[in-house]
N, C-alpha and C positions, 0 to 999 in steps of 0.2 A: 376523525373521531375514533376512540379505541371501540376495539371489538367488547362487549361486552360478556363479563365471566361465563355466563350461562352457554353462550359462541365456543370461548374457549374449551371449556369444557368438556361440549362434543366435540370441539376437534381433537383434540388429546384422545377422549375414548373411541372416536375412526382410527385414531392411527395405532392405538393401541390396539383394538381388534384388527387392523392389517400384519401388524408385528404375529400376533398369536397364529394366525393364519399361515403366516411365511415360515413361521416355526412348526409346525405343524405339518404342513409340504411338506417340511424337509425331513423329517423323524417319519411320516406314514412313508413318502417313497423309498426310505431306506430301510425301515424295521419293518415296515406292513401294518396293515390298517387295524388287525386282530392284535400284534402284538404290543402295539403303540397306546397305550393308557392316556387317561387323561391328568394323570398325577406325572408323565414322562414330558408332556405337552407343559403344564406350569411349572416344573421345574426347571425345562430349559426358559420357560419366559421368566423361571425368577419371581414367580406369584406363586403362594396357595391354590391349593387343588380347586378350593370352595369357592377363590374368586374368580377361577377362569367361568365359572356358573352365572357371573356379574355379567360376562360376552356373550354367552353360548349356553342354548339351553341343554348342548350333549353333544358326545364325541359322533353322532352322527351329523349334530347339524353342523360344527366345524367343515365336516367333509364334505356335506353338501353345498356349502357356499364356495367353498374350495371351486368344484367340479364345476358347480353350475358358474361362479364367474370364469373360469377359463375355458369353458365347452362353449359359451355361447359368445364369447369374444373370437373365436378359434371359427366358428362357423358363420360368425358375421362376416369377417373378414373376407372367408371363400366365397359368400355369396356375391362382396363386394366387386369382387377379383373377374365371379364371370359378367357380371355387370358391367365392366368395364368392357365388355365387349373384344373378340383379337380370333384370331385360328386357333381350334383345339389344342395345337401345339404351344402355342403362348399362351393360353390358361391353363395347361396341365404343368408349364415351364413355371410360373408365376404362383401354381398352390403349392407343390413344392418348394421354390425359393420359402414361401411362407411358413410352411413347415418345421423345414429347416432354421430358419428363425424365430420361432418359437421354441422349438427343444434349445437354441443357444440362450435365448431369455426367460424361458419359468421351463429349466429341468423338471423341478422340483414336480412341478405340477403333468408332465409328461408322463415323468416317469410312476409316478402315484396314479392315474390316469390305465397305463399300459399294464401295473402289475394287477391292479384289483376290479379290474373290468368281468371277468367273470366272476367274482362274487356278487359285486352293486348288482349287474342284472338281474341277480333275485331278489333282493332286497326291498322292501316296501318304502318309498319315499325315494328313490335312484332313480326314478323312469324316465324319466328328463334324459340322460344319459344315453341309454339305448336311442330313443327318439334323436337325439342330437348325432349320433355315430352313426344313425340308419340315412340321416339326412344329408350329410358328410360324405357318403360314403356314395350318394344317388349324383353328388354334386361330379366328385371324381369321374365315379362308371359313367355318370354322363359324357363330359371329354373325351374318352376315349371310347364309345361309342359314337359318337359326332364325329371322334377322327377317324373313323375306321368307317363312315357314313360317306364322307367327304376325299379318301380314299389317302388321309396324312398319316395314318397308321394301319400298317397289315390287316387285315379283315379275316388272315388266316388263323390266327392267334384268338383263344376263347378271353374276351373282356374280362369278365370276373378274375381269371385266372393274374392276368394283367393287371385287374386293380392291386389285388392281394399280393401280387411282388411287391411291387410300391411302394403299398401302404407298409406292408412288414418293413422293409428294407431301409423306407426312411424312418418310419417312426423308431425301430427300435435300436438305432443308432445312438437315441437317451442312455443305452445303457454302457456308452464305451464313448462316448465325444464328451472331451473336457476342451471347454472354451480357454482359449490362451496358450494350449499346448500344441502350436504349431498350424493347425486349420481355426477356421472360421464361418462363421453360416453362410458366407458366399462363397470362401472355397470347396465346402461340403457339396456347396449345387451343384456347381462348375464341375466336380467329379464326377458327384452321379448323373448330370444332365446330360455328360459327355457318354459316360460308359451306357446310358437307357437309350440315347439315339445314336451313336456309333457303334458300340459293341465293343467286343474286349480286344477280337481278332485285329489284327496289324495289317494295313495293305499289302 
């Protein structure tokens, strides 16, 4: 039985507001959230300004949807990962892998993500955001307080200080990893997993 027009129709308009969205990623992580209009947004989609107002009620809800699907897919995942139960050291190995595969599959949204994080925090309607990065962030320190409980990571080293390598180290690797040009998001790990638990030093 054929789908019926009314079907079709919203399918068209999902995928057309996913297209606007993906366009949108991409011009906020590269121009910036201020700089980026909503007349820069439908001209790369090739639509009137008025009718991207047909998707989106405004250049903040665009971003919000943006954030809020890739923040909370991004912390479902982590939650999944400790769920899965392993040694500190294989869930701290394993949120990283995922990290890392996420900056190779939605840059866009990484790095949109890393540069306007201190603005959305003030922002009325963003809160999610903080929430979702404070929760992220309890998941990590968690791991490496476990491992440093359990005695698989030094105990001499201040945690926090540990998380924030990390987290810096990997996340903002968005800003200089181009997928194709030689590494991969599993050669990415295999680096840093090598250099966080080995060290730099040569026997």
């Amino acid at each position: 039985m054929a789908a019926s027009p009314r079907v079709g129709s919203q399918e068209q308009t999902s995928e057309r507001r996913e297209q606007i969205l993906g366009i949108a990623a991409h011009l906020i992580a590269r121009r910036g959230y201020s700089a980026t209009t909503v007349r820069d947004i439908a001209d790369e989609a090739g639509i009137l300004s008025g009718s991207l107002y047909h998707h989106f009620a405004s250049k903040e809800a665009i971003l919000q949807e943006i954030l809020r699907s890739f923040m909370t897919g991004l912390l479902e995942r982590f939650e999944e990962i400790v769920a899965e139960d392993g040694t500190p050291r294989v869930v701290l190995d394993k949120l990283v892998a995922h990290a890392f595969t996420t900056i190779e599959s939605q840059p866009d949204a990484v790095g949109l993500y890393q540069n306007e994080l201190a603005y959305l925090a003030k922002q009325p309607g963003f809160e999610f955001v903080q929430e979702h990065s404070l929760r992220i962030e309890e998941i990590w320190l968690g791991q490496l307080q476990e491992g440093q409980r359990v005695g698989v990571f030094r105990d001499s080293l201040d945690a926090g200080i540990m998380y924030r390598f990390i987290r810096d180290a990997v996340w903002s690797s968005v800003g200089w990893y181009r997928p194709g040009r030689g590494h991969t998001a599993e050669s990415l790990t295999e680096n840093f997993l090598e250099l966080l638990h080995q060290g730099l030093l040569a026997d």
